[in-house]
Structures are given as C-alpha cells and as structure tokens.
C-alpha positions as CSV (number, residue, x, y, z in Angstrom):
1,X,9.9,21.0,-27.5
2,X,9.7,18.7,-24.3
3,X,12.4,17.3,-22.6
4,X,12.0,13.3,-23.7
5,X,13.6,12.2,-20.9
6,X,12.3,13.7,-17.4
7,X,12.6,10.8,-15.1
8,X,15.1,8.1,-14.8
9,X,15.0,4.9,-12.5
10,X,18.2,2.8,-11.8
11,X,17.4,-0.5,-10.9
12,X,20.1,-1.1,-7.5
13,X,20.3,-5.1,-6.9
14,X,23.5,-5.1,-4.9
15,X,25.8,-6.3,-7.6
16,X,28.4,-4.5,-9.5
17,X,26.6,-4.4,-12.5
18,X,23.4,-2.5,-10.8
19,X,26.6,0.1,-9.2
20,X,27.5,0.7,-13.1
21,X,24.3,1.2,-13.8
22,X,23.9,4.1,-11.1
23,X,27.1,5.6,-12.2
24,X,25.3,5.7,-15.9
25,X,22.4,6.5,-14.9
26,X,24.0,10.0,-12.9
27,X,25.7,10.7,-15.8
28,X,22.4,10.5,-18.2
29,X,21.2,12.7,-15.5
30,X,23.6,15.1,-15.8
31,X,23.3,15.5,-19.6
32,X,19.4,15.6,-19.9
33,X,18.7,16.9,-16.4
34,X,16.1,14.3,-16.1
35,X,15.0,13.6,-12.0
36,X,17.1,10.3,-11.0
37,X,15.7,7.8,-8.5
38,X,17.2,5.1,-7.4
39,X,14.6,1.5,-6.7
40,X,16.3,-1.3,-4.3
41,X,13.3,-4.0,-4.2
42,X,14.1,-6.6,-1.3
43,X,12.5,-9.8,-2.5
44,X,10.4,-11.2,-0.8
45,X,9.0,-13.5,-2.8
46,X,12.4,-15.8,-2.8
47,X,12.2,-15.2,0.5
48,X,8.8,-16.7,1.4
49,X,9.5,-19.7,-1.5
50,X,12.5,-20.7,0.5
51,X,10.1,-20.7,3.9
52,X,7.3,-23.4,2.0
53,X,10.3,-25.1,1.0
54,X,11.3,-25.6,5.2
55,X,14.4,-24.6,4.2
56,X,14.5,-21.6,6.2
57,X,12.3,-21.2,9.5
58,X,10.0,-18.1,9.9
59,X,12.7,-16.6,12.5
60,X,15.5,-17.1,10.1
61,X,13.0,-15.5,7.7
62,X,12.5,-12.2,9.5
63,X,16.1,-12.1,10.5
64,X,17.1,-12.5,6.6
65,X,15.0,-10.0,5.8
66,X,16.1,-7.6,8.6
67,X,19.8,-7.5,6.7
68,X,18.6,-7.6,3.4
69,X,16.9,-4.0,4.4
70,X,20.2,-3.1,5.8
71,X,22.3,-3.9,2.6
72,X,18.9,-1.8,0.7
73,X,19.9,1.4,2.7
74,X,23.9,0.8,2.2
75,X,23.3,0.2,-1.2
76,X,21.1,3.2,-2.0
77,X,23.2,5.4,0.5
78,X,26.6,4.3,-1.7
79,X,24.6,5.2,-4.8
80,X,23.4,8.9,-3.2
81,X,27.2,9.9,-2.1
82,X,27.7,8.5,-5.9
83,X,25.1,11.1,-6.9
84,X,25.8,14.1,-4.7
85,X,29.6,14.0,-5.9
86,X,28.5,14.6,-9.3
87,X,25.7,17.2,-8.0
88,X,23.0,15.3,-9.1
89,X,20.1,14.9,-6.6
90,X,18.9,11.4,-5.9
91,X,15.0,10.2,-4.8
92,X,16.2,6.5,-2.6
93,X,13.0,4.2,-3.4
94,X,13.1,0.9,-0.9
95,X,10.4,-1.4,-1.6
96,X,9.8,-5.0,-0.8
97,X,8.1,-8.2,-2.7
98,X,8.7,-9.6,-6.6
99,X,11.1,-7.8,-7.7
100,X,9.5,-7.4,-11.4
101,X,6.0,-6.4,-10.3
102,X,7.5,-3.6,-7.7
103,X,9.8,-2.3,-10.6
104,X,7.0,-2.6,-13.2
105,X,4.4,-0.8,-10.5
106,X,6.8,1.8,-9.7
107,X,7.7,3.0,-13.4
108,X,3.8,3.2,-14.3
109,X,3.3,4.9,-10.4
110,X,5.9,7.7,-10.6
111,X,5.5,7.8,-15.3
112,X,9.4,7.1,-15.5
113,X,10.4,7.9,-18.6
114,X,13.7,5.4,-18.8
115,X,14.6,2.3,-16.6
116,X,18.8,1.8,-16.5
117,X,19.3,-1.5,-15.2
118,X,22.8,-3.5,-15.1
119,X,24.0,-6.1,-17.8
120,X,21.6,-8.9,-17.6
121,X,23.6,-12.1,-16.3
122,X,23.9,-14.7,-18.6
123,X,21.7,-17.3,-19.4
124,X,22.4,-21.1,-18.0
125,X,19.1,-22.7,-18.5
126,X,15.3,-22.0,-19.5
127,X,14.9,-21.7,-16.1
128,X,17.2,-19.2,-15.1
129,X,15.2,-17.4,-17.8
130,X,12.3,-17.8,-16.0
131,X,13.5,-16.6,-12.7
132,X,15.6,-13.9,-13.7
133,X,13.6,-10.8,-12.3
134,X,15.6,-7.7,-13.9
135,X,15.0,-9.6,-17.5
136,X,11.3,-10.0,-16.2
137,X,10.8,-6.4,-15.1
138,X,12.2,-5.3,-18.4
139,X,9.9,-7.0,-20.4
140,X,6.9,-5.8,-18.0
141,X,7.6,-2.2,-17.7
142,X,5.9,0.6,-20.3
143,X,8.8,2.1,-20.5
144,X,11.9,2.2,-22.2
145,X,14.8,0.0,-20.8
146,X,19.2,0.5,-20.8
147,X,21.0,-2.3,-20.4
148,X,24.5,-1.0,-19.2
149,X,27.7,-2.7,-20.1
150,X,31.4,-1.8,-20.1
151,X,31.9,-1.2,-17.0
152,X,35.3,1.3,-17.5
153,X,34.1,3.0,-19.9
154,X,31.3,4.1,-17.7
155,X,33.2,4.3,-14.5
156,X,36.1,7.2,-17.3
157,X,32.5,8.8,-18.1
158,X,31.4,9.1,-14.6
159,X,34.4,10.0,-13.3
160,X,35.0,13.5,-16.4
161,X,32.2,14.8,-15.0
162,X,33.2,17.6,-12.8
C-alpha cells in the first residue's frame, strides 16, 4: 500500500498562526515521511490595488515590495532552521501575485497531497470573507486542507520530537 500522504505544503504568511502551522506541518512530516515544502506568496495583487488607488506611488511600490521579499526569505529561513532541528528537510517555495491562485497553481504544479495552513482569522464582515486569501486558496485547491489550531499543544508536539 502507498504512502497517502507524500507531499505536504505549509502555507507561511508571516503571522504566528502560519509559524504553528510549520511546526505542524514538520511534525506530520516526521510521522508520515511525506516531502515538506514550505510556499511564502508575496502579494502582489494588494499591492498593485493600493497603487490604482494613488495611495502608494510606483516607487513606494517597488520599495514595499523589495521588504516584503526580505521578510519571504526570513520567514522561510525561520521555518527551515525549524525544520532542520527536527531533521526534516525543507523545499523554500517564494512566489509572487494573488495569493490564492499561486497556492492553488502550486498544489496542482508540484500534486501536493495536503495543504497545512494556519487558523483562519475570524470573520468581521462579508467582505473580509471575500478578501481573505488563505480561506480562498483553501476552497480553490484539489487537495486536501489542515487548519491548525492550539498553538501549545502543537508547539509540546513539536518540541517531543527528538
């Protein structure tokens, strides 16, 4: 019998919720011996709505985007040392544009088996709905999806693993 999981993808976003997800995510690893990889998508799409809208000017823009791609790399480099002290080996996968389409594009690109993405965060209005882009990715992808919660329980998990 096949393995059912083979590979994961962790969803990093910069909040705590997408670090808890990683930490997860390395410890579903560890168990199943799927392949982990670890998507930071920079969006540009806000980006280039808040341009139209003159509220930033196009050198603002490309200056924005130049430290969003340096948070990316921090990010996914925090989540690697994350990965390598557990001896799990992590793929880093930086992309850029909406946030849903790059996740949704990647899963079907690289046939991930389960997307782990952080507690969804809550609801205000039918239009937060609308622009929430983890909730959007997870209804997109053809995949299966794992909404991590309880954050110290996963951060005991993570840590008994030797």
């Amino acid at each position: 019998m096949s393995k059912p999981i083979k590979k994961i993808m962790v969803y990093i976003d910069g909040t705590e919720e997408s670090i808890t997800a990683a930490q997860y995510a390395i410890c579903l690893a560890v168990f199943s011996g799927a392949e982990l990889i670890a998507h930071y998508v920079i969006n540009t799409r806000a980006m280039d709505d808040l341009l139209k809208a003159r509220i930033f000017l196009q050198d603002e823009q490309l200056e924005y985007e130049h430290d969003m791609e340096a948070d990316a790399e921090r990010y996914l480099n925090y989540v690697n040392e994350l990965a390598v002290a557990k001896g799990v080996t992590i793929t880093k996968k930086l992309s850029s544009g909406s946030v849903n389409k790059e996740i949704s594009d990647s899963v079907k690109q690289m046939q991930i088996d389960l997307l782990v993405i952080g507690e969804l965060s809550r609801i205000r209005s039918r239009r937060d709905e609308f622009y929430d882009e983890s909730e959007r990715a997870m209804r997109l992808v053809s995949c299966s999806v794992l909404i991590v919660k309880d954050p110290d329980r996963v951060w005991e998990m993570y840590e008994s693993l030797t």
